[in-house]
MDAnalysis code that builds the backbone (N, CA, C; Angstrom):
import MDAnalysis as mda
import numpy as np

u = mda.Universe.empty(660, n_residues=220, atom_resindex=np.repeat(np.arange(220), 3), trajectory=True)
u.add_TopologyAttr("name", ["N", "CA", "C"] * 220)
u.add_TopologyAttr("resid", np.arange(1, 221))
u.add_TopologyAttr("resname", ["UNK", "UNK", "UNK", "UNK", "UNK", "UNK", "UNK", "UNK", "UNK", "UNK", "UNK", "UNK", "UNK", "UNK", "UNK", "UNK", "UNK", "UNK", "UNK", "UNK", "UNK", "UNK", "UNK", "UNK", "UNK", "UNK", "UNK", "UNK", "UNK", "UNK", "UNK", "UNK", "UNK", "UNK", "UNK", "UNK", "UNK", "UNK", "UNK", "UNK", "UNK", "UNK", "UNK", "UNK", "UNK", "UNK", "UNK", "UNK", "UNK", "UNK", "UNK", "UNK", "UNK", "UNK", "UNK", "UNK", "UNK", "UNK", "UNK", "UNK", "UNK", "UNK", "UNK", "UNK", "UNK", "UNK", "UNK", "UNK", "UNK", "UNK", "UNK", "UNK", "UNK", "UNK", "UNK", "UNK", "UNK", "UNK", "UNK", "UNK", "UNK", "UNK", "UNK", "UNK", "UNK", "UNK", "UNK", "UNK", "UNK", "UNK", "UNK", "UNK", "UNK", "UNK", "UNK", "UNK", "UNK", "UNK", "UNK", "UNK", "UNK", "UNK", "UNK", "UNK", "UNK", "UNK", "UNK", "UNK", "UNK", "UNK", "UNK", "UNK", "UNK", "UNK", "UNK", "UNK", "UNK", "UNK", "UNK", "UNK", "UNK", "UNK", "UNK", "UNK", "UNK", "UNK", "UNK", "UNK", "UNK", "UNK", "UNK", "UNK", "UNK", "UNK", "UNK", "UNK", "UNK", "UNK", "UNK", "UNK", "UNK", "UNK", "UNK", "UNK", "UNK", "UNK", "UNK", "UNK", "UNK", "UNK", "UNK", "UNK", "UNK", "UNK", "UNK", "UNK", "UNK", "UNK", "UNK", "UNK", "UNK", "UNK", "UNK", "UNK", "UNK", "UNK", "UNK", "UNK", "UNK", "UNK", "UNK", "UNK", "UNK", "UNK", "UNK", "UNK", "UNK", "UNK", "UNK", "UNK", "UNK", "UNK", "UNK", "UNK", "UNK", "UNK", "UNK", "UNK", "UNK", "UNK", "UNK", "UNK", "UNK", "UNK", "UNK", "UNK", "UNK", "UNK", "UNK", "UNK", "UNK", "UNK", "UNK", "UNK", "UNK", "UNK", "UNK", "UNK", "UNK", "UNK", "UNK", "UNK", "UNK", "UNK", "UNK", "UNK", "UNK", "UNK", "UNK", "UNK"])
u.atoms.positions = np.array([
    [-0.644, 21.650, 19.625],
    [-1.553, 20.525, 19.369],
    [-1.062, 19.293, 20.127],
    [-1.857, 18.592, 21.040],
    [-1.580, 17.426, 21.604],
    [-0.687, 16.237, 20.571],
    [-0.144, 15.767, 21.067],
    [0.643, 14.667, 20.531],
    [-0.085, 13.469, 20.075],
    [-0.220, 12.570, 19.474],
    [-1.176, 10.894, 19.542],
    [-0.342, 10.286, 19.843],
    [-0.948, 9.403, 20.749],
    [0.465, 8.316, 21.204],
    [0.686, 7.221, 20.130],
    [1.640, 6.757, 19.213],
    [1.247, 6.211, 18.371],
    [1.789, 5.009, 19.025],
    [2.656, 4.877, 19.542],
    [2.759, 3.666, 20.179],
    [2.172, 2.654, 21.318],
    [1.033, 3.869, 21.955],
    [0.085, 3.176, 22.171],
    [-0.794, 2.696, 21.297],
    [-1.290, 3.589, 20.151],
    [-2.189, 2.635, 19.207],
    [-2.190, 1.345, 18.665],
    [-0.631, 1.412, 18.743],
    [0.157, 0.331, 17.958],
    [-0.001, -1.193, 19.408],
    [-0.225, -0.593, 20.047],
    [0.131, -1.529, 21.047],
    [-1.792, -2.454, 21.437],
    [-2.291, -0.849, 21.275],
    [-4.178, -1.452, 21.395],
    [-3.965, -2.597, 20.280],
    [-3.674, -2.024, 19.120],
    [-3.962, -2.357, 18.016],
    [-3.561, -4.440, 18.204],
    [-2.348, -4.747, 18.354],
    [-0.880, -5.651, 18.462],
    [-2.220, -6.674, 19.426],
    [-2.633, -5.856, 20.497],
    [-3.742, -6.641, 21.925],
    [-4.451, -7.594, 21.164],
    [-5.405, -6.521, 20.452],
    [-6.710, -6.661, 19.944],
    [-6.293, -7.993, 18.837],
    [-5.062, -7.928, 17.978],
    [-4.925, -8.587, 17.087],
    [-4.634, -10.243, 17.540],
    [-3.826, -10.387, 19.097],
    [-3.428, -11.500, 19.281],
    [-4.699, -12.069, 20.044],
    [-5.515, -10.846, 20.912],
    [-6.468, -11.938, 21.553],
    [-8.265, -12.422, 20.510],
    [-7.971, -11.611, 19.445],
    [-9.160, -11.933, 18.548],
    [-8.884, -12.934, 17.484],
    [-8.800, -14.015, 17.161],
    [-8.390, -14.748, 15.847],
    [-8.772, -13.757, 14.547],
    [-7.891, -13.391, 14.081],
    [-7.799, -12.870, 12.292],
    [-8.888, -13.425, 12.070],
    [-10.267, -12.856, 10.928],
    [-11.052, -13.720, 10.287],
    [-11.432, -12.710, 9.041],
    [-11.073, -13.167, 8.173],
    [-11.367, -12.593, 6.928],
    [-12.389, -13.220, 5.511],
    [-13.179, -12.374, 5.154],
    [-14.655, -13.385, 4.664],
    [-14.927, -12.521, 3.314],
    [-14.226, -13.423, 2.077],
    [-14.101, -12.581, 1.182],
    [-16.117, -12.464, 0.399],
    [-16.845, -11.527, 0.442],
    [-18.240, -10.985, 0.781],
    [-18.703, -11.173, -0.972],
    [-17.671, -10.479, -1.490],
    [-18.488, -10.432, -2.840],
    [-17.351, -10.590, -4.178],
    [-17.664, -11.028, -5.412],
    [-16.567, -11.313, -6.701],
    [-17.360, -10.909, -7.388],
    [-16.638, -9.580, -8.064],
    [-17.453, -9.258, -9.655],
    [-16.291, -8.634, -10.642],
    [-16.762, -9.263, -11.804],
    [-15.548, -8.882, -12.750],
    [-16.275, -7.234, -12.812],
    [-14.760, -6.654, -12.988],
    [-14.226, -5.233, -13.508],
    [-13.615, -5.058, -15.044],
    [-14.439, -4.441, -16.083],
    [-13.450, -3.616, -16.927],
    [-12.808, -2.586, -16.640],
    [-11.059, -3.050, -16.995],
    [-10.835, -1.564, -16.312],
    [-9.988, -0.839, -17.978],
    [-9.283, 0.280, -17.610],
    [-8.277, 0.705, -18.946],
    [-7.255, -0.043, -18.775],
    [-6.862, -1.204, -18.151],
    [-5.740, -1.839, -17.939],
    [-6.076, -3.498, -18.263],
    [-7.158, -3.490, -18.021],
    [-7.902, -5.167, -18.544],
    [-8.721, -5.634, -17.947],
    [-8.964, -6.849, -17.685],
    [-10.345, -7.139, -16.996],
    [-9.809, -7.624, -16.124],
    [-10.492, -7.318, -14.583],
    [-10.190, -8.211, -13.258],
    [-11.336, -8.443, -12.591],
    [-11.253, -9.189, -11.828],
    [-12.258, -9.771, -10.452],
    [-11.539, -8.698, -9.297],
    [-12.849, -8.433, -9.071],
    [-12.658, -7.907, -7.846],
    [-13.274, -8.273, -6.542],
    [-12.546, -8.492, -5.482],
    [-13.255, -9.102, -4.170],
    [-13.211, -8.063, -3.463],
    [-14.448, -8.252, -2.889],
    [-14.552, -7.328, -1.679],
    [-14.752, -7.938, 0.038],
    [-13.332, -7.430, 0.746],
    [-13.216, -8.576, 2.009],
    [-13.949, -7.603, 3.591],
    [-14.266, -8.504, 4.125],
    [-14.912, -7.720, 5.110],
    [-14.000, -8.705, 6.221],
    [-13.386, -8.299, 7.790],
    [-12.743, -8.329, 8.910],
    [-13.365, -8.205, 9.629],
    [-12.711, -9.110, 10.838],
    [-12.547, -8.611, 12.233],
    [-11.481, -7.802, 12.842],
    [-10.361, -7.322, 12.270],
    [-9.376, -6.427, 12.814],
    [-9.732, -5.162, 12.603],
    [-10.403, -4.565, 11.736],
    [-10.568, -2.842, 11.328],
    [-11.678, -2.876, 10.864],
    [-12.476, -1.619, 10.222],
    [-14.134, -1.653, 10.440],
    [-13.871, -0.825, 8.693],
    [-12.861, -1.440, 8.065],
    [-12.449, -0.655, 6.477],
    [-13.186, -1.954, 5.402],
    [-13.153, -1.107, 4.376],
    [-13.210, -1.977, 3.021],
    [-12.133, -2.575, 2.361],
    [-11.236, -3.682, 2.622],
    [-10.225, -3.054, 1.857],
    [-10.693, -4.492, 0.226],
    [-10.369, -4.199, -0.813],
    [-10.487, -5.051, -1.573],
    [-8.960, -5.504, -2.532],
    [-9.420, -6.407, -3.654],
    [-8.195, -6.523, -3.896],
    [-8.893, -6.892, -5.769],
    [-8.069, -6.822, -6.591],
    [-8.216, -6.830, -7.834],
    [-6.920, -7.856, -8.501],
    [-7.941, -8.907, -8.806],
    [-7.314, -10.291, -9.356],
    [-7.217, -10.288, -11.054],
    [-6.399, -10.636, -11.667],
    [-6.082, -11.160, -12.433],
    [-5.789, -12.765, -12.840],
    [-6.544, -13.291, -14.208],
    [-6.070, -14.642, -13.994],
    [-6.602, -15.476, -12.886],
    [-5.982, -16.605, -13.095],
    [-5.525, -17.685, -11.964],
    [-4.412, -17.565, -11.052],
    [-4.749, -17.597, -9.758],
    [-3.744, -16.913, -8.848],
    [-3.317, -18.754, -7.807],
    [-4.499, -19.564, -7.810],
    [-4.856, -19.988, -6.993],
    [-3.498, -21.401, -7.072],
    [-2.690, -21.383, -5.859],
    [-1.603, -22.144, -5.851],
    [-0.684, -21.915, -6.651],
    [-0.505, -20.903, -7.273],
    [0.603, -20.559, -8.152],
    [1.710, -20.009, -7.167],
    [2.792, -19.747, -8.270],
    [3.988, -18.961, -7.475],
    [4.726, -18.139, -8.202],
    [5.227, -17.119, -7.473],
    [6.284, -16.118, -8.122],
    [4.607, -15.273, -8.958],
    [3.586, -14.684, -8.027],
    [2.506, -14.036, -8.483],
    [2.719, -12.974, -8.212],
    [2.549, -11.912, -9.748],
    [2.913, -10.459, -9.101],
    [2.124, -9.674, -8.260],
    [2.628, -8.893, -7.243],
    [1.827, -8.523, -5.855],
    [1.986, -7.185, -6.171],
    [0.604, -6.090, -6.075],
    [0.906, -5.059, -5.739],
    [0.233, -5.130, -4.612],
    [0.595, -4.366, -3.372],
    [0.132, -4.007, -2.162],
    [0.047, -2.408, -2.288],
    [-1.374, -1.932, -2.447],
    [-1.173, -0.288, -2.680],
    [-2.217, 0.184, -1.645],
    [-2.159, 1.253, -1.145],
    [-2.512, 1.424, 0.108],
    [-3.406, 2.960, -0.668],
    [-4.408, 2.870, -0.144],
    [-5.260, 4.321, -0.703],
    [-4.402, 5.351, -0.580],
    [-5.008, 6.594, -2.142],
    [-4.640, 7.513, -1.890],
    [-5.682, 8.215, -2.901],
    [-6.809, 9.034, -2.465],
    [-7.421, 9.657, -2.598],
    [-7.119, 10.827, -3.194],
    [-6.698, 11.662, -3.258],
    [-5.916, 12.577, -3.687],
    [-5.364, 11.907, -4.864],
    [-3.970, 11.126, -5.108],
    [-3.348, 10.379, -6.427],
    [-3.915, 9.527, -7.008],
    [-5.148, 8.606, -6.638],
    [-5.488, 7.542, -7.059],
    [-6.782, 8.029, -7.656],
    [-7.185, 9.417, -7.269],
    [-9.095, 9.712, -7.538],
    [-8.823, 11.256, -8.578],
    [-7.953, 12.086, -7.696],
    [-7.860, 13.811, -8.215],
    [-6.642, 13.346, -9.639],
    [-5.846, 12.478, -8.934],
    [-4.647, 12.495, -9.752],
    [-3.787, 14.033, -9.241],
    [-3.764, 13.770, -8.412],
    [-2.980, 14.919, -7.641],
    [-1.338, 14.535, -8.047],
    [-0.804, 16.350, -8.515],
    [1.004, 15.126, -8.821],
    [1.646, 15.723, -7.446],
    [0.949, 15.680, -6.316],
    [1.732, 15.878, -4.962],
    [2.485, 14.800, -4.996],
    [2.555, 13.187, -5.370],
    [2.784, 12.108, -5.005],
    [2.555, 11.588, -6.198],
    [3.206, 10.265, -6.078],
    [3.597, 9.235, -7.561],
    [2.303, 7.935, -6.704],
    [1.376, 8.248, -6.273],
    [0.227, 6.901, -5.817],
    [-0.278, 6.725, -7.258],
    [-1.280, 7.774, -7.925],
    [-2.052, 7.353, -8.751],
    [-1.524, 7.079, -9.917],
    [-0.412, 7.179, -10.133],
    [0.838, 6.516, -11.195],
    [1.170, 5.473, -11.124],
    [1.783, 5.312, -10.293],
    [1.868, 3.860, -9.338],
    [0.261, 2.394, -9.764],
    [-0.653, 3.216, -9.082],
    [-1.434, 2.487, -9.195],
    [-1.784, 2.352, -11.087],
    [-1.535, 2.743, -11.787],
    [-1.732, 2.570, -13.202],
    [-0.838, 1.046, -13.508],
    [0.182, 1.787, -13.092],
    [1.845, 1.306, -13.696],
    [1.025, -0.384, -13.368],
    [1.351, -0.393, -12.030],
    [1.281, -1.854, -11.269],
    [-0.174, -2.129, -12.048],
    [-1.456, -2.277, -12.338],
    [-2.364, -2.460, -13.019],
    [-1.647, -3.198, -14.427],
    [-1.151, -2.016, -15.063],
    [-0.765, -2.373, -16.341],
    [0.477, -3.663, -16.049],
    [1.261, -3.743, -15.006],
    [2.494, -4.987, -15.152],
    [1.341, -6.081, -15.012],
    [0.336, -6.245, -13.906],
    [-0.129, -7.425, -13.794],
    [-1.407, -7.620, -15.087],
    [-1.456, -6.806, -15.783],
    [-2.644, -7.428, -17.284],
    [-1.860, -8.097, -17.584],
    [-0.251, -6.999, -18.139],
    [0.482, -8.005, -19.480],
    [0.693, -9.208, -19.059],
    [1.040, -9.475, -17.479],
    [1.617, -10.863, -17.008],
    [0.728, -11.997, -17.306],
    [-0.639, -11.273, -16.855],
    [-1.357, -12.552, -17.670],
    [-2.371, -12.649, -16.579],
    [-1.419, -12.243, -15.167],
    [-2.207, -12.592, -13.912],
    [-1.342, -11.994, -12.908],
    [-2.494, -12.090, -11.449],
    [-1.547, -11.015, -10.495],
    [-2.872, -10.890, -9.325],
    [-2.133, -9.700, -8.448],
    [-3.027, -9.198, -7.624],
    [-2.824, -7.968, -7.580],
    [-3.689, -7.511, -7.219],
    [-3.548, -5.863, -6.518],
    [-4.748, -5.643, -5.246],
    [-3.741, -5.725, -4.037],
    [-4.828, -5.748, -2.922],
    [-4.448, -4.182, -3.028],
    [-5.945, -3.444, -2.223],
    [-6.118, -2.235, -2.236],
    [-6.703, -1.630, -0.441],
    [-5.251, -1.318, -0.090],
    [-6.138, -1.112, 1.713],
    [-6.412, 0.569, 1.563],
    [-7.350, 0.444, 2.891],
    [-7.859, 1.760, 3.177],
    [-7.431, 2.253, 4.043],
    [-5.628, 2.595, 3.791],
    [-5.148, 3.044, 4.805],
    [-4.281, 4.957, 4.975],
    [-5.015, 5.455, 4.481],
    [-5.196, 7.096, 3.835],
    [-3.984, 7.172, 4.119],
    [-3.055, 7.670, 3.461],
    [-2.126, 9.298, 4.317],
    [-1.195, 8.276, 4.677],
    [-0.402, 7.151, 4.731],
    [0.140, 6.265, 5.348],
    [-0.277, 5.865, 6.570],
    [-1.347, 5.877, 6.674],
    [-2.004, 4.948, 7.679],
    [-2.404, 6.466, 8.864],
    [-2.520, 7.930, 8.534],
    [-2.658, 8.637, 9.275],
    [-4.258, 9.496, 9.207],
    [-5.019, 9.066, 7.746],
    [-6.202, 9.280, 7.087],
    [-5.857, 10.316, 6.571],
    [-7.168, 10.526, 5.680],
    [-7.170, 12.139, 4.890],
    [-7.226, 13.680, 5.513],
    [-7.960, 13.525, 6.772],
    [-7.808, 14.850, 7.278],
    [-6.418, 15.045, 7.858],
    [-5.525, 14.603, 8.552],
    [-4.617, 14.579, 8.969],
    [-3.161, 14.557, 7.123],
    [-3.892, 14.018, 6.622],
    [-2.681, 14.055, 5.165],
    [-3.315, 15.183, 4.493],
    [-4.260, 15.642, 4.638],
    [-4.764, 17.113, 4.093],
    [-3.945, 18.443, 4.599],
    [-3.730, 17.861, 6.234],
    [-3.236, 18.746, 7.060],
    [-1.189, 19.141, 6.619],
    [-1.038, 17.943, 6.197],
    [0.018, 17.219, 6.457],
    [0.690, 18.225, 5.427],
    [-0.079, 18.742, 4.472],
    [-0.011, 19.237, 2.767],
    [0.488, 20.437, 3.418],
    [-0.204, 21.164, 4.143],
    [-0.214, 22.437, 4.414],
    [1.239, 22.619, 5.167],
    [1.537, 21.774, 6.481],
    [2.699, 22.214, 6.445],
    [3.853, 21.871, 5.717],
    [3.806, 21.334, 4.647],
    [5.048, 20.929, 3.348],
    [5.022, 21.706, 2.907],
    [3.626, 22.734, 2.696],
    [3.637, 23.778, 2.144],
    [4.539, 25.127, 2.656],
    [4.704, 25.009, 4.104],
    [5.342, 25.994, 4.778],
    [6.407, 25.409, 5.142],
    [7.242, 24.629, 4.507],
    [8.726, 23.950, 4.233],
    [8.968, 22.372, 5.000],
    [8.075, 21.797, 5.607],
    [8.112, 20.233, 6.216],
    [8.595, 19.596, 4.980],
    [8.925, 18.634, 5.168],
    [8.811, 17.723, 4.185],
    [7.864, 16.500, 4.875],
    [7.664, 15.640, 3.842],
    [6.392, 14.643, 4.060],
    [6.409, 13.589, 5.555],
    [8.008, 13.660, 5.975],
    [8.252, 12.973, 7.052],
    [8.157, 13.466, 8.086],
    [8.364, 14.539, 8.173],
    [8.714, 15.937, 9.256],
    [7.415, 16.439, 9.568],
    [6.228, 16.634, 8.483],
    [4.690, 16.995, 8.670],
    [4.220, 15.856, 9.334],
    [4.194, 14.729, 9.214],
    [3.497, 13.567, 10.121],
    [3.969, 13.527, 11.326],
    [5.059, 13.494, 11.833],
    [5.462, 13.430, 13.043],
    [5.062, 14.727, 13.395],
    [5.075, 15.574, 13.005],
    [4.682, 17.204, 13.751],
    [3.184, 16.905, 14.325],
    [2.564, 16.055, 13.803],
    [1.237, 16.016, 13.908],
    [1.147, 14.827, 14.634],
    [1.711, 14.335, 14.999],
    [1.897, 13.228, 16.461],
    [1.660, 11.921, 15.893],
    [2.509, 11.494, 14.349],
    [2.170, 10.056, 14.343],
    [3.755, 9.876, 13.768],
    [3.690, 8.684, 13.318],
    [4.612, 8.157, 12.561],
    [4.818, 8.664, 11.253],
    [6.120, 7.836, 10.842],
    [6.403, 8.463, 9.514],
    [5.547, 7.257, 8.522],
    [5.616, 6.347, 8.926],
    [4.753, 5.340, 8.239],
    [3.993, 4.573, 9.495],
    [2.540, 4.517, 9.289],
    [1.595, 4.008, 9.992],
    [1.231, 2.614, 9.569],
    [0.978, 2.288, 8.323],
    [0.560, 1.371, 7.530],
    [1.084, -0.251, 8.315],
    [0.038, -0.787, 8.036],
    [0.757, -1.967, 8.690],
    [-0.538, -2.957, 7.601],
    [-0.084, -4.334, 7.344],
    [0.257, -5.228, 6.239],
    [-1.161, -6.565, 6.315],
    [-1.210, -7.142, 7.988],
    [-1.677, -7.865, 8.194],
    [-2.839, -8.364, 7.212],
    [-3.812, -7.516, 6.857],
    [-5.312, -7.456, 6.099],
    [-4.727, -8.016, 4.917],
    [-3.274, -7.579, 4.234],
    [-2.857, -7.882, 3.205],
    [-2.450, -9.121, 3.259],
    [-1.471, -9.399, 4.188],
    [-1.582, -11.248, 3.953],
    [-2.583, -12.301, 4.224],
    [-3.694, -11.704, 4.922],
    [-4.723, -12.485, 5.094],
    [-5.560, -12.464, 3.482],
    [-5.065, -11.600, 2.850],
    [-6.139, -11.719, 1.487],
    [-4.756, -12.903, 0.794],
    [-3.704, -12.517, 0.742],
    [-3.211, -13.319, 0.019],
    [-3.474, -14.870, 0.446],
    [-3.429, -15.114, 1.694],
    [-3.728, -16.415, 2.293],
    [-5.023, -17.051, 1.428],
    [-5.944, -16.051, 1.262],
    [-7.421, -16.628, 1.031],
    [-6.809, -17.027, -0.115],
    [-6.675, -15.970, -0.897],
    [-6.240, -16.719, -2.560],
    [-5.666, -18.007, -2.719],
    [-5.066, -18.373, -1.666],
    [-3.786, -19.719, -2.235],
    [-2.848, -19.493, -2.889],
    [-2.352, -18.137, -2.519],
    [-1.064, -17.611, -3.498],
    [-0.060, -18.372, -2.468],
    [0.886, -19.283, -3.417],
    [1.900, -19.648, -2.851],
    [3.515, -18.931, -2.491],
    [3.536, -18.059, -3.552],
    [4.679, -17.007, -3.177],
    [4.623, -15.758, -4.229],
    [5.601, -14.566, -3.605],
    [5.286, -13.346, -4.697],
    [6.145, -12.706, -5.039],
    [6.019, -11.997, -6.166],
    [7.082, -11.348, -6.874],
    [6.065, -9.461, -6.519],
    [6.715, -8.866, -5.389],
    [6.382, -7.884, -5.010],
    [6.981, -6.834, -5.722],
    [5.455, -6.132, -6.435],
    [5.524, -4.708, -7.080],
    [5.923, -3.331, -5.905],
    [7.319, -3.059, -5.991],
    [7.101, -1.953, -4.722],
    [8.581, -1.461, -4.841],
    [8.853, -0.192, -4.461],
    [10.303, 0.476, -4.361],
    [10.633, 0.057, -2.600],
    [9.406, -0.485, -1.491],
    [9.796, -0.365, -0.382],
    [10.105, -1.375, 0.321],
    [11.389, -1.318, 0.943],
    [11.740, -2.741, 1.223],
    [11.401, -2.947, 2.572],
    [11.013, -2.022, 3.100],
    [10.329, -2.092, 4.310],
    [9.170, -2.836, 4.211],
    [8.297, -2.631, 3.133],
    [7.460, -3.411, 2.905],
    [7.580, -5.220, 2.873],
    [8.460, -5.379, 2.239],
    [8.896, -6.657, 1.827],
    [9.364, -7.329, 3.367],
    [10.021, -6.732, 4.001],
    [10.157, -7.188, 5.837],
    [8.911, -7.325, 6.346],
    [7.926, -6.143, 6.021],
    [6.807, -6.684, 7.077],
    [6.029, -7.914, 6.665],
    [5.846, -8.444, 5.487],
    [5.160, -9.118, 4.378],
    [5.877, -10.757, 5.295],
    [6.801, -10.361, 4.836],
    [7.986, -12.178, 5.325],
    [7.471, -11.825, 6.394],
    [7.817, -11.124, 7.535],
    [7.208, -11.347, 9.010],
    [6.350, -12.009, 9.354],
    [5.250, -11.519, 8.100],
    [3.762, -12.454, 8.268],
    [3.534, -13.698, 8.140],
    [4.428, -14.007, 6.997],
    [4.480, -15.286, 6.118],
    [4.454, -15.569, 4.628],
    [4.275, -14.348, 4.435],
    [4.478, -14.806, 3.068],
    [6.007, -14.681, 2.314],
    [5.517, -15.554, 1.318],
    [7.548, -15.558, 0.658],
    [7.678, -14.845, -0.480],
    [8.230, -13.678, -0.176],
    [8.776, -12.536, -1.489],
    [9.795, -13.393, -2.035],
    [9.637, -13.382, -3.369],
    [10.594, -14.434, -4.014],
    [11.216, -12.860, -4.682],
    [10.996, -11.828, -4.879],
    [11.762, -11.193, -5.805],
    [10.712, -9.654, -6.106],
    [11.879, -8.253, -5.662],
    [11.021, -7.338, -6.009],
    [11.011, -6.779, -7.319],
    [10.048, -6.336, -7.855],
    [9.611, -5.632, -8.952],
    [9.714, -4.331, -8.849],
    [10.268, -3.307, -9.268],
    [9.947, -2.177, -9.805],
    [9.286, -1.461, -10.146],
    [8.921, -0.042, -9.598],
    [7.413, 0.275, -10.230],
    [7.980, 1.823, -9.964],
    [8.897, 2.544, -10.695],
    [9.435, 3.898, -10.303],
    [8.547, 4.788, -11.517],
    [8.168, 6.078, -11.408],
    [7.525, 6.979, -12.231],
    [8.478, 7.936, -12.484],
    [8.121, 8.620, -13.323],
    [8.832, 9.845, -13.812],
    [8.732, 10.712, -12.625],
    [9.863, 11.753, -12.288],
    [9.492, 12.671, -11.036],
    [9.355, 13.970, -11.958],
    [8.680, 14.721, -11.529],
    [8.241, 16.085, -11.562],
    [8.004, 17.283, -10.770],
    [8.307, 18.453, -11.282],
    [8.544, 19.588, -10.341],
    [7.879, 19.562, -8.991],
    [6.412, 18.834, -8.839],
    [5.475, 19.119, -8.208],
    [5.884, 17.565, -7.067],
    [6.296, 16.577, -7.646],
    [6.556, 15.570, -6.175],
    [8.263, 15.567, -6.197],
    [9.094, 15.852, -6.976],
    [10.024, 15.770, -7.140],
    [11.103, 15.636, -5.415],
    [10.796, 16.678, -4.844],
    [10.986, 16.828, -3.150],
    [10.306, 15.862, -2.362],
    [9.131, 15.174, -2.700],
    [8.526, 14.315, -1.917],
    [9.143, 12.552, -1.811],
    [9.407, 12.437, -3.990],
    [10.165, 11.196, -3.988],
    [11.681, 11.597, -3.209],
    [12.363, 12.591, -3.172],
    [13.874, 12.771, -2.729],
    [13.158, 12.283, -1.272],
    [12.428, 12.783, -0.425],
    [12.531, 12.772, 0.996],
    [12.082, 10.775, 1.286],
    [11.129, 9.958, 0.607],
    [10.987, 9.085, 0.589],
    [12.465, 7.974, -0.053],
    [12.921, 8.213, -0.382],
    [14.352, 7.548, -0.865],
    [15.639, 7.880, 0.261],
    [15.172, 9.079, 0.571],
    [16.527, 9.686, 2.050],
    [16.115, 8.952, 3.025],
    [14.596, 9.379, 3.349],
    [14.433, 9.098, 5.116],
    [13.707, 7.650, 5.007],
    [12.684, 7.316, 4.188],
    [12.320, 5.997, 4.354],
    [12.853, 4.822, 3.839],
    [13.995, 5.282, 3.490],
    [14.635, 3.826, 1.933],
    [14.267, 3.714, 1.168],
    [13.401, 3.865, 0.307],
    [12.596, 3.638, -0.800],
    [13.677, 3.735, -1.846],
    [13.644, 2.886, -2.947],
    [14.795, 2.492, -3.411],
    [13.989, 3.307, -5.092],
    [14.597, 4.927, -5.091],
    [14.487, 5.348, -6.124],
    [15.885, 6.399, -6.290],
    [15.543, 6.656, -7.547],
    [16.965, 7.394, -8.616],
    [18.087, 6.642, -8.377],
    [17.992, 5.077, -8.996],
    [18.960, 4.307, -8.953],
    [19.145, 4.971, -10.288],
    [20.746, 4.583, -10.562],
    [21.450, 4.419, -11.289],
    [21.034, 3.362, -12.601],
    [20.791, 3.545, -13.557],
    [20.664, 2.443, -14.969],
    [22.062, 1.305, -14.850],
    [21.524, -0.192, -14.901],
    [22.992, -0.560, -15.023],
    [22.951, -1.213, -16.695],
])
């Protein structure tokens, strides 16, 4: 199978981003009941990607600080089937439920499948984990990165809000680098680890080895 150049994409992508001004136009606000509490939900429409991505507010966000951030990136499979290939649609509960009790929060939601590789390709991705890859080793076999995902859409929603700084829901500190890159100020990460089980148990080990992801710490 041909290779994808991902570093050319990355590079179209990097073009397109410096010679087009960012413009982000938040389209529509409607409150949500959810099993976790009530939020507003915006729905933002771009000029960088041709996606939906939205985000789910809690509270008053507007000029505050130290606002809890989840940044959760689709997952169709964990977030819709509840698939236990992966700790997403857990995740996405967990982080829901920290920002009700807080009072207030965000949860932007991108449409960035598979770590940024989509669903047919993370469908694909299954099959060879199935024949012994692990989750890092199947993406690159298939000519991309181990993580595709990239952030930008996300600080442009936080920008709109007037969030002044955040207390980021996330095990990835990779995340938290690309975030400051942008501009925004992680004042402090949050935690959001799930129970592991037979069925992702190999998937969280390979995400804590090869990507950093800061799980099976130690209790102090």
């Amino acid at each position: 199978m041909p290779k994808r150049n991902s570093a050319l994409q990355n590079t179209v992508f990097l073009i397109k981003y410096v010679d087009v001004k960012p413009q982000l136009e938040d389209l529509v606000q409607t409150p949500i009941p959810t099993k976790h509490g009530e939020f507003i939900l915006h729905y933002y429409s771009n000029n960088i990607d041709d996606k939906e991505h939205i985000a789910l507010v809690k509270g008053n966000v507007d000029g505050q600080e130290k606002v809890f951030v989840r940044i959760h990136s689709e997952c169709f499979t964990g977030d819709v089937l509840g698939s236990r290939r992966c700790d997403c649609g857990e995740q996405l509960d967990m982080a829901l439920q920290l920002i009700n009790k807080a009072g207030s929060g965000v949860l932007v939601y991108l449409r960035q499948e598979g770590r940024g590789i989509g669903l047919l390709k993370k469908l694909q991705a299954y099959n060879l984990q199935d024949k012994g890859m692990d989750t890092v080793d199947a993406n690159i076999h298939l000519g991309y990165l181990a993580d595709e995902r990239e952030y930008s859409i996300a600080a442009l929603i936080l920008e709109s809000l007037n969030i002044k700084s955040i207390e980021l829901i996330t095990n990835n500190p990779k995340k938290i680098e690309a975030l400051k890159k942008l501009g925004i100020d992680v004042v402090s990460r949050i935690p959001i680890e799930v129970a592991a089980h037979a069925e992702n148990v190999g998937y969280l080990k390979t995400k804590a080895k090869k990507m950093a992801h800061i799980l099976f710490q130690p209790l102090k």
